[in-house]
PDB file of N, H, CA, C and O in Angstrom:
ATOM      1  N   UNK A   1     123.650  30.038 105.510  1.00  0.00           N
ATOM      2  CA  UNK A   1     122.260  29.964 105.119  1.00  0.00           C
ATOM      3  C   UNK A   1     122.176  29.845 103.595  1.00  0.00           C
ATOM      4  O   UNK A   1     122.946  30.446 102.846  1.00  0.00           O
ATOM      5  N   UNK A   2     121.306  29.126 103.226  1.00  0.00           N
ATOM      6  H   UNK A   2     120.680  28.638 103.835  1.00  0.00           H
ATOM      7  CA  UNK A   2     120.988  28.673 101.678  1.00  0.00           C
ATOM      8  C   UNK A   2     119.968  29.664 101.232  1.00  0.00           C
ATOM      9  O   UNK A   2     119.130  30.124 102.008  1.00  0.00           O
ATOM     10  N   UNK A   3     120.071  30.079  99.605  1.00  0.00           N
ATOM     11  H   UNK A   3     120.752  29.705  98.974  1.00  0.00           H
ATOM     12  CA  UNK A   3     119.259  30.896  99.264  1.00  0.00           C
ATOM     13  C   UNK A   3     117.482  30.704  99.777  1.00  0.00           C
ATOM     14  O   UNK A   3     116.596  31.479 100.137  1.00  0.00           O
ATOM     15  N   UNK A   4     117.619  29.077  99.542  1.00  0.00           N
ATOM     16  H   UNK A   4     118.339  28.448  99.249  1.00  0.00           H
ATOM     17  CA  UNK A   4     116.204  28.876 100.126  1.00  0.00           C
ATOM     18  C   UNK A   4     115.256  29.432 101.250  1.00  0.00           C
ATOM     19  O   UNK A   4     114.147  29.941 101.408  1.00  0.00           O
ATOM     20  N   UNK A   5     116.729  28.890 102.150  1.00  0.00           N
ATOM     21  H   UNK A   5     117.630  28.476 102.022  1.00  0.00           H
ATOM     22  CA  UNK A   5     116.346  29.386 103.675  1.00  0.00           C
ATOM     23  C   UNK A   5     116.157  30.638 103.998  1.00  0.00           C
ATOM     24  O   UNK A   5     115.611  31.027 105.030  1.00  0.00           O
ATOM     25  N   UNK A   6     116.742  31.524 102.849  1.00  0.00           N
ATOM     26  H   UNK A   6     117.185  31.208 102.010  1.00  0.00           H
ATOM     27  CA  UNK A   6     116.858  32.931 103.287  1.00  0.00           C
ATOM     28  C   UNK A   6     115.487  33.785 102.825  1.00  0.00           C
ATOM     29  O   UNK A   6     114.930  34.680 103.461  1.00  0.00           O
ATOM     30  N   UNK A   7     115.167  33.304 101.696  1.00  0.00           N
ATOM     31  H   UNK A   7     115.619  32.577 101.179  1.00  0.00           H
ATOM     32  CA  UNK A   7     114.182  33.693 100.995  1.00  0.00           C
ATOM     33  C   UNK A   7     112.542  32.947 101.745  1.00  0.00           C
ATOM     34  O   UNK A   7     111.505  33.611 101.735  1.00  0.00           O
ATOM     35  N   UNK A   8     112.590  31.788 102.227  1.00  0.00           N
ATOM     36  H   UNK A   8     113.432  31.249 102.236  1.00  0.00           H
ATOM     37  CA  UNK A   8     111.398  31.117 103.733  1.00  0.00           C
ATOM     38  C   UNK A   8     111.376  32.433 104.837  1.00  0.00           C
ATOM     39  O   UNK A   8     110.445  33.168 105.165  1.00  0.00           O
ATOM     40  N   UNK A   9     112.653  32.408 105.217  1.00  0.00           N
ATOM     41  H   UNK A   9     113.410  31.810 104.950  1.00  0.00           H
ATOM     42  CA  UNK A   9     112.620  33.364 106.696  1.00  0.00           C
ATOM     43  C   UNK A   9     112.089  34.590 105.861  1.00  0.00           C
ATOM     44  O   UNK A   9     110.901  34.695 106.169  1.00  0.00           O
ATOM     45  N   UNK A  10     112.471  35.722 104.799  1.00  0.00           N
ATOM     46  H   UNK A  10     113.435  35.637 104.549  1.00  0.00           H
ATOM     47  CA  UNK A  10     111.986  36.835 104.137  1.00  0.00           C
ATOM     48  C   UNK A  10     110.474  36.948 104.539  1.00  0.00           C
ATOM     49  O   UNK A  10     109.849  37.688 105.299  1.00  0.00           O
ATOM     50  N   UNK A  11     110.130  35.851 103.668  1.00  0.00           N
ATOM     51  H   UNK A  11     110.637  35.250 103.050  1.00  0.00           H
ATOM     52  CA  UNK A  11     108.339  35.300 103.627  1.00  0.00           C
ATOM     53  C   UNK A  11     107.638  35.540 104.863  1.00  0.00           C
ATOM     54  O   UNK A  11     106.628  36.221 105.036  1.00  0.00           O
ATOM     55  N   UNK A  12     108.510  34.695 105.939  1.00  0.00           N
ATOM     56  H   UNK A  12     109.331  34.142 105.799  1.00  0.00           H
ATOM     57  CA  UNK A  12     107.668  34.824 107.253  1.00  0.00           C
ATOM     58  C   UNK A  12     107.438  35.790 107.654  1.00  0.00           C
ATOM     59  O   UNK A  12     106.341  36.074 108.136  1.00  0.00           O
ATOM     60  N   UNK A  13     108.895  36.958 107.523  1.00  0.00           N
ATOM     61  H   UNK A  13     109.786  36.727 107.131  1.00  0.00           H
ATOM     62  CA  UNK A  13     108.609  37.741 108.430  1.00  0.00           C
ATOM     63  C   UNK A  13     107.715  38.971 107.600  1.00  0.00           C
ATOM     64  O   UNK A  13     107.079  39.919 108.061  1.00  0.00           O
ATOM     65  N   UNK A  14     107.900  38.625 106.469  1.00  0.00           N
ATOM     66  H   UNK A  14     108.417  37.855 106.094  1.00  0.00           H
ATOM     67  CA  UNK A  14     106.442  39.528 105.810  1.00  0.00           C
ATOM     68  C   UNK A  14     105.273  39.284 106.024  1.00  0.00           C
ATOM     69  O   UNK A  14     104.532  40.181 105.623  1.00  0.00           O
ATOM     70  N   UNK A  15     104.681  38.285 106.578  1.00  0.00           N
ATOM     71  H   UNK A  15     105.283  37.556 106.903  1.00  0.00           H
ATOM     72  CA  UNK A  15     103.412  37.590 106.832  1.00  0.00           C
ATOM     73  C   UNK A  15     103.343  38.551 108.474  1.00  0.00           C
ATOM     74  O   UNK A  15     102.212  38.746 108.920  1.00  0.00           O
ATOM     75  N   UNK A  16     104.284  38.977 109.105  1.00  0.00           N
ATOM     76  H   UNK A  16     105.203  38.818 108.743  1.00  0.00           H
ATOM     77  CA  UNK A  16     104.222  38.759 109.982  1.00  0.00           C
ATOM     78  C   UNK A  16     104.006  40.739 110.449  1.00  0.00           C
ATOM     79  O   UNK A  16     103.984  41.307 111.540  1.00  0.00           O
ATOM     80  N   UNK A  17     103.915  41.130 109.373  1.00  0.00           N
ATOM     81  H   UNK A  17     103.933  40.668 108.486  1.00  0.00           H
ATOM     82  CA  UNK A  17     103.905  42.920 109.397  1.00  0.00           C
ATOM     83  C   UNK A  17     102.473  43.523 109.518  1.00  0.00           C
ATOM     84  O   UNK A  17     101.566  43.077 108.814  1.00  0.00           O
ATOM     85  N   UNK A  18     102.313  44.294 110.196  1.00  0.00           N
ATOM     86  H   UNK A  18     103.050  44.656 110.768  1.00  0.00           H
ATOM     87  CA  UNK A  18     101.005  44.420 110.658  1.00  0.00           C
ATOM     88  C   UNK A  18     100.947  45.618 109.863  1.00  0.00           C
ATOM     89  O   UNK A  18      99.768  45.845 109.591  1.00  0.00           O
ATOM     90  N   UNK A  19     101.610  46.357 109.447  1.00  0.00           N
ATOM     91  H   UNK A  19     102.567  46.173 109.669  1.00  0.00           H
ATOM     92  CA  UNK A  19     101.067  47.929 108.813  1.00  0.00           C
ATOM     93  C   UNK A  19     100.653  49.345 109.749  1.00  0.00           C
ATOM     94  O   UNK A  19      99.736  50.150 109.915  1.00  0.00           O
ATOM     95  N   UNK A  20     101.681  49.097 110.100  1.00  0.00           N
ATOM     96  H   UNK A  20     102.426  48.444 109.966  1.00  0.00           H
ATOM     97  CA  UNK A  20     101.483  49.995 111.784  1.00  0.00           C
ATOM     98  C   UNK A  20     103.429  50.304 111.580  1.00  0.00           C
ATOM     99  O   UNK A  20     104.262  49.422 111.786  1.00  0.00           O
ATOM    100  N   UNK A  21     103.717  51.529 111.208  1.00  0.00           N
ATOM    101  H   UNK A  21     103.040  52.246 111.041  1.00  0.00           H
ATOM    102  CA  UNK A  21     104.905  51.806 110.766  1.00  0.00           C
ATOM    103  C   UNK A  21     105.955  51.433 112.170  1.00  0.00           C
ATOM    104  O   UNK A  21     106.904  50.706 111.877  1.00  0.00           O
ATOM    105  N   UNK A  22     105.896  51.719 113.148  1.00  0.00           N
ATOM    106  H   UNK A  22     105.125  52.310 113.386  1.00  0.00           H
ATOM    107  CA  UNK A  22     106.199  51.680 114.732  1.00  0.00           C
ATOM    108  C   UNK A  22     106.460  49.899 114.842  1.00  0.00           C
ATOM    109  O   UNK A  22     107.499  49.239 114.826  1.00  0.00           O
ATOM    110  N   UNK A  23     105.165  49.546 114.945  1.00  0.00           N
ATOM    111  H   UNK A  23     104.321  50.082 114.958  1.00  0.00           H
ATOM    112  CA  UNK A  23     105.727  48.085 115.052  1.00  0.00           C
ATOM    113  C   UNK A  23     106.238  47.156 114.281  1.00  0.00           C
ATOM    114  O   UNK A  23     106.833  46.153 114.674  1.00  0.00           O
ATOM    115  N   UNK A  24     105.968  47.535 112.910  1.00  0.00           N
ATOM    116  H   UNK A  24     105.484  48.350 112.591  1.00  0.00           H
ATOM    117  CA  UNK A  24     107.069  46.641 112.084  1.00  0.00           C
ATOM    118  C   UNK A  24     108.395  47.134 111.705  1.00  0.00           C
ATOM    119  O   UNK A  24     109.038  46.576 110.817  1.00  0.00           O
ATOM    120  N   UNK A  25     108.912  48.350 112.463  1.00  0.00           N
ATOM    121  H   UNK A  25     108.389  48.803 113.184  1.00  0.00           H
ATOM    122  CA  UNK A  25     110.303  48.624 112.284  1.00  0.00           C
ATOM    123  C   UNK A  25     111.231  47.682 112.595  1.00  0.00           C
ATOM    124  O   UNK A  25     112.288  47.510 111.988  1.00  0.00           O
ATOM    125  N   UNK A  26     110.867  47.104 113.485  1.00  0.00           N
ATOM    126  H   UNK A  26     110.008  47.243 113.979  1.00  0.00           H
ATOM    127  CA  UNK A  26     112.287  45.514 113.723  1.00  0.00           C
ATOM    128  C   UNK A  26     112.096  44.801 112.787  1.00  0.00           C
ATOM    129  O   UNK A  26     113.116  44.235 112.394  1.00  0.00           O
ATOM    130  N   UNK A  27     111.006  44.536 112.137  1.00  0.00           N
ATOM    131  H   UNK A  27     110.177  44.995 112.456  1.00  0.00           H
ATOM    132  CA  UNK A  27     110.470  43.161 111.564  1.00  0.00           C
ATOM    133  C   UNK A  27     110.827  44.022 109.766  1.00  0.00           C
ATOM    134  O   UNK A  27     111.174  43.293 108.836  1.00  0.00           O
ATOM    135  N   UNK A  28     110.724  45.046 109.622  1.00  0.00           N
ATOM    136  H   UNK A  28     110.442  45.638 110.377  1.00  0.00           H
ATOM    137  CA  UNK A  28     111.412  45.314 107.880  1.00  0.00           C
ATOM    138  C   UNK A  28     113.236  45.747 108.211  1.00  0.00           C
ATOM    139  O   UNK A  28     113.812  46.128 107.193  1.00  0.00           O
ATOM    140  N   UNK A  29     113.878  45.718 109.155  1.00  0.00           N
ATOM    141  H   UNK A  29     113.410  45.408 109.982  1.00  0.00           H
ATOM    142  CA  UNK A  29     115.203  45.852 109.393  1.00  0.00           C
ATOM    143  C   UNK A  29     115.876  44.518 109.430  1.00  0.00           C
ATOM    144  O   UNK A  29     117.026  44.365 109.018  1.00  0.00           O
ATOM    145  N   UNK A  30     114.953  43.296 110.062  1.00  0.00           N
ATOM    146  H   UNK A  30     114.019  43.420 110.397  1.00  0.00           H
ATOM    147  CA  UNK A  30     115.643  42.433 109.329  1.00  0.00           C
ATOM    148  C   UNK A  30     115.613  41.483 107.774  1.00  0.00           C
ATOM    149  O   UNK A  30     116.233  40.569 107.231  1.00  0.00           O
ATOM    150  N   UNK A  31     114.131  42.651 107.454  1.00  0.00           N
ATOM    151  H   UNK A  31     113.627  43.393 107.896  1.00  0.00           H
ATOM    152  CA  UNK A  31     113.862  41.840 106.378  1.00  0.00           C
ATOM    153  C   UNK A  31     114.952  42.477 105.485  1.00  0.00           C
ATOM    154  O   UNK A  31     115.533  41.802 104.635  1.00  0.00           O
ATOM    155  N   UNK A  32     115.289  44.108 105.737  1.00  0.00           N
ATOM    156  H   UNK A  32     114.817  44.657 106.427  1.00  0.00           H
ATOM    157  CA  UNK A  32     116.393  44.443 104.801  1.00  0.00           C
ATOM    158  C   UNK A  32     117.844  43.647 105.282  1.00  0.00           C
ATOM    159  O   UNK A  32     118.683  43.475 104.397  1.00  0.00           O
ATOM    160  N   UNK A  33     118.064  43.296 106.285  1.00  0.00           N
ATOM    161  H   UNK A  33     117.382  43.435 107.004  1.00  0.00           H
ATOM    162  CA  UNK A  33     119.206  42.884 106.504  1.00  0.00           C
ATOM    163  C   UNK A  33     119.426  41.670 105.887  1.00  0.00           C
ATOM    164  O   UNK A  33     120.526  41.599 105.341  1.00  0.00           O
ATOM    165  N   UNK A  34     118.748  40.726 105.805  1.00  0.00           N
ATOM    166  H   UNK A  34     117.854  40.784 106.249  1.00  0.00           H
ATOM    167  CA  UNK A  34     118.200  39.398 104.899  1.00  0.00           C
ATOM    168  C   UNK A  34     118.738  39.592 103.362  1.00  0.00           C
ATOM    169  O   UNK A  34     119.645  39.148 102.660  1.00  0.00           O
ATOM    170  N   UNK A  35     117.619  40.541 103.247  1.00  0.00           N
ATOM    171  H   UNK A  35     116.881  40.903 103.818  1.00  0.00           H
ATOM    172  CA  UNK A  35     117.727  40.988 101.472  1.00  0.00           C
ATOM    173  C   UNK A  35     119.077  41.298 100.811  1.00  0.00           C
ATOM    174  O   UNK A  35     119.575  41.004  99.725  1.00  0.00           O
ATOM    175  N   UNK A  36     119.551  42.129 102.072  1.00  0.00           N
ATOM    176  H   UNK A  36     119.146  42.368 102.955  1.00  0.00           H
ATOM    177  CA  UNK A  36     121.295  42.449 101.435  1.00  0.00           C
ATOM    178  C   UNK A  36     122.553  41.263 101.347  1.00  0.00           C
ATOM    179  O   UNK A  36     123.563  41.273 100.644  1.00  0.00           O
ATOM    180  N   UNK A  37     121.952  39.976 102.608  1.00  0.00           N
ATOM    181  H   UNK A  37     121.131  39.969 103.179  1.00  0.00           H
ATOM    182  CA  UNK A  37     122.680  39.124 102.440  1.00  0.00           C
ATOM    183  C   UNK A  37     122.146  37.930 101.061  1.00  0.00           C
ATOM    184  O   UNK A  37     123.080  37.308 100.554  1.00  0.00           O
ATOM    185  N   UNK A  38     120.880  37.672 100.563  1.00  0.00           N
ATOM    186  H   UNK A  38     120.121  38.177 100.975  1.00  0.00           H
ATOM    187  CA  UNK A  38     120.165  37.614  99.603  1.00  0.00           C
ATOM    188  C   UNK A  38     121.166  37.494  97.902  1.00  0.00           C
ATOM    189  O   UNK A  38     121.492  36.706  97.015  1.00  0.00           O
ATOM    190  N   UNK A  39     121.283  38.970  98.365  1.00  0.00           N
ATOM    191  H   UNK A  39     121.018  39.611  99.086  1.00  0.00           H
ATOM    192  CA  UNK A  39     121.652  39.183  96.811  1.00  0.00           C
ATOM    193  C   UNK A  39     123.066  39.785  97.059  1.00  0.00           C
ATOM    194  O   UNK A  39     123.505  40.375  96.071  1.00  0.00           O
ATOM    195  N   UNK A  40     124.042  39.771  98.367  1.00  0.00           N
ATOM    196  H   UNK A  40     123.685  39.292  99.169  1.00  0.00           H
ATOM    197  CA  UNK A  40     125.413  39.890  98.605  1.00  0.00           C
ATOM    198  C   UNK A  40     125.690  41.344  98.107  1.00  0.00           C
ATOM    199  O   UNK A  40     126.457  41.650  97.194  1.00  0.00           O
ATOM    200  N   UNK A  41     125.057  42.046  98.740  1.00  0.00           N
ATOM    201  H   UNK A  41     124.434  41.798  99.481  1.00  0.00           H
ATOM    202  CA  UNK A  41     124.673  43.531  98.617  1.00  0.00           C
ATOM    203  C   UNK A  41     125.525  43.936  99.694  1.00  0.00           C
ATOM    204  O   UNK A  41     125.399  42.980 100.460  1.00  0.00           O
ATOM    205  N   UNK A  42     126.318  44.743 100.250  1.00  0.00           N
ATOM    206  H   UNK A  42     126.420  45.519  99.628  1.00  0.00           H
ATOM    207  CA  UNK A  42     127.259  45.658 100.973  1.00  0.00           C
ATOM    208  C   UNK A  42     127.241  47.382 100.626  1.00  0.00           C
ATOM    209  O   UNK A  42     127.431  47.817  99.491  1.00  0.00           O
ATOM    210  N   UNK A  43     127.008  48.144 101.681  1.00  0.00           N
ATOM    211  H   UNK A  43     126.853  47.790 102.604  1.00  0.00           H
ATOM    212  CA  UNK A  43     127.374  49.443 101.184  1.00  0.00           C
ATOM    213  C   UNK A  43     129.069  49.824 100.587  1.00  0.00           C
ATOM    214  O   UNK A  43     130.136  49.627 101.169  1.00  0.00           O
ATOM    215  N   UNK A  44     128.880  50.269  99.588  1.00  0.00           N
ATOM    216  H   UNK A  44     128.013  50.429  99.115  1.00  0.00           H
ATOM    217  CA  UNK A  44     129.834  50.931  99.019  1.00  0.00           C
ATOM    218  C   UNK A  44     130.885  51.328  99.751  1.00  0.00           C
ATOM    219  O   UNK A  44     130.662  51.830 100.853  1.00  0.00           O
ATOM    220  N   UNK A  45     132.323  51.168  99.247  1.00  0.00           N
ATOM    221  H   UNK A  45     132.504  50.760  98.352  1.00  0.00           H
ATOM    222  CA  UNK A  45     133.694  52.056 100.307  1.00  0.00           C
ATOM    223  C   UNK A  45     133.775  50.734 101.605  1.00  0.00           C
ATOM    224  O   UNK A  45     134.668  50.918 102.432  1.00  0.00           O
ATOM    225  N   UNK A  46     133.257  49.978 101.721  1.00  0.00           N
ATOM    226  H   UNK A  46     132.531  49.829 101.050  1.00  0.00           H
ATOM    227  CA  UNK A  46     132.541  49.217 103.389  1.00  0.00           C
ATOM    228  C   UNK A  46     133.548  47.906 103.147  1.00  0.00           C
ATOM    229  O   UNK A  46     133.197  47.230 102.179  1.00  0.00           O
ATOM    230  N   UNK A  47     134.256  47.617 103.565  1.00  0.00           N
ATOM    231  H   UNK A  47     134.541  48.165 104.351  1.00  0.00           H
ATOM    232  CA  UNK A  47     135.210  46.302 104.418  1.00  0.00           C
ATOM    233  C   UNK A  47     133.737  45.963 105.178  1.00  0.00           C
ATOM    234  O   UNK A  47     133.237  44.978 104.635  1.00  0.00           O
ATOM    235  N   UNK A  48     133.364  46.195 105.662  1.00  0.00           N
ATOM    236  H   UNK A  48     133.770  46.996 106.103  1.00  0.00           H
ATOM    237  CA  UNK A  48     132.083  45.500 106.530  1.00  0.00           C
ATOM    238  C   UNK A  48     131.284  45.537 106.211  1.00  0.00           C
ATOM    239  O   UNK A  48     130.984  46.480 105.479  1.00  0.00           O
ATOM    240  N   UNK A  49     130.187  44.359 106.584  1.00  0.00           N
ATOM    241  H   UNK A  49     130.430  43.594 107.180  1.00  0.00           H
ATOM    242  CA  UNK A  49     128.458  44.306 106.369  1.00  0.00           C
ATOM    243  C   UNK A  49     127.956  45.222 107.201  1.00  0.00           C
ATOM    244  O   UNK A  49     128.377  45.470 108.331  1.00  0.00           O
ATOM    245  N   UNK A  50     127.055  45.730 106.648  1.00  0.00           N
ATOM    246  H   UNK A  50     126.713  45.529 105.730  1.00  0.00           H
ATOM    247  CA  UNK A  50     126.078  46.725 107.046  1.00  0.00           C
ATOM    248  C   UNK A  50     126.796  48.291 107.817  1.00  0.00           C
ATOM    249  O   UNK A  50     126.399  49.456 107.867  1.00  0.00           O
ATOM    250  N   UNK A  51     127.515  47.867 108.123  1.00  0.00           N
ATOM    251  H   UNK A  51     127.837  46.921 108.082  1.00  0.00           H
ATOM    252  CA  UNK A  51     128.411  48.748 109.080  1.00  0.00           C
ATOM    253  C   UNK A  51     127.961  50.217 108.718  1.00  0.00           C
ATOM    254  O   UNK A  51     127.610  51.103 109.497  1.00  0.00           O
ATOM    255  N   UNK A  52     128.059  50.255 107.332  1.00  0.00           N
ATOM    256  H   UNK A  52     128.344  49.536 106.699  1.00  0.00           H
ATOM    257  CA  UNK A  52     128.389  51.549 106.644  1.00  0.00           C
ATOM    258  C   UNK A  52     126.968  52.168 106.525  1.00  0.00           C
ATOM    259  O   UNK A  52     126.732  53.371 106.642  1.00  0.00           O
ATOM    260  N   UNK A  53     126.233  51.389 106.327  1.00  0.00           N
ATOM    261  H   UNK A  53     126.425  50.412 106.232  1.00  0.00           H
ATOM    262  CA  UNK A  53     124.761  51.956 106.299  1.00  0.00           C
ATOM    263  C   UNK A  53     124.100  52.131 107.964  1.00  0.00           C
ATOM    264  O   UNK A  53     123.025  52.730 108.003  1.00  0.00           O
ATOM    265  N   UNK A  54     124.584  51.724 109.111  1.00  0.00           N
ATOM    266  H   UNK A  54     125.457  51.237 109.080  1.00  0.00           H
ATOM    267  CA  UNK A  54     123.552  51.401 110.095  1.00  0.00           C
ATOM    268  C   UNK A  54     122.958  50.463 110.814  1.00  0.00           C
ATOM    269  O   UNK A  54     122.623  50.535 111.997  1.00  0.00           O
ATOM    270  N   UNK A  55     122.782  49.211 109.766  1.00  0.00           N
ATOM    271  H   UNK A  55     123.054  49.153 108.806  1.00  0.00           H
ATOM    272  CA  UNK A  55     121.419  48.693 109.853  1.00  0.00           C
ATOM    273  C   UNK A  55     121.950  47.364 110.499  1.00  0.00           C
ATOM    274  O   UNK A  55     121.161  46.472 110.811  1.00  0.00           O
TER     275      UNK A  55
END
């Protein structure tokens, strides 16, 4: 995925958050999951993506 593309999909799925903490929990988990690939963000100590955090 191209920075472009990554930063379009971000957008959408922010358009797409209703403000209702419950139902946009899927929809800001992948916006963080996005963001970390974004800016090539990894938790600390971590051989793996996301692994180390959860998410």
């Amino acid at each position: 995925m191209t920075k472009e593309s990554l930063e379009q999909e971000i957008q959408a799925l922010n358009a797409q958050l209703t403000g209702d903490m419950f139902k946009d929990m899927d929809i800001k988990d992948q916006i963080h999951n996005l963001t970390m690939k974004l800016n090539g963000v990894k938790p600390m100590d971590s051989s793996f993506e996301c692994v180390g955090c959860g998410s």
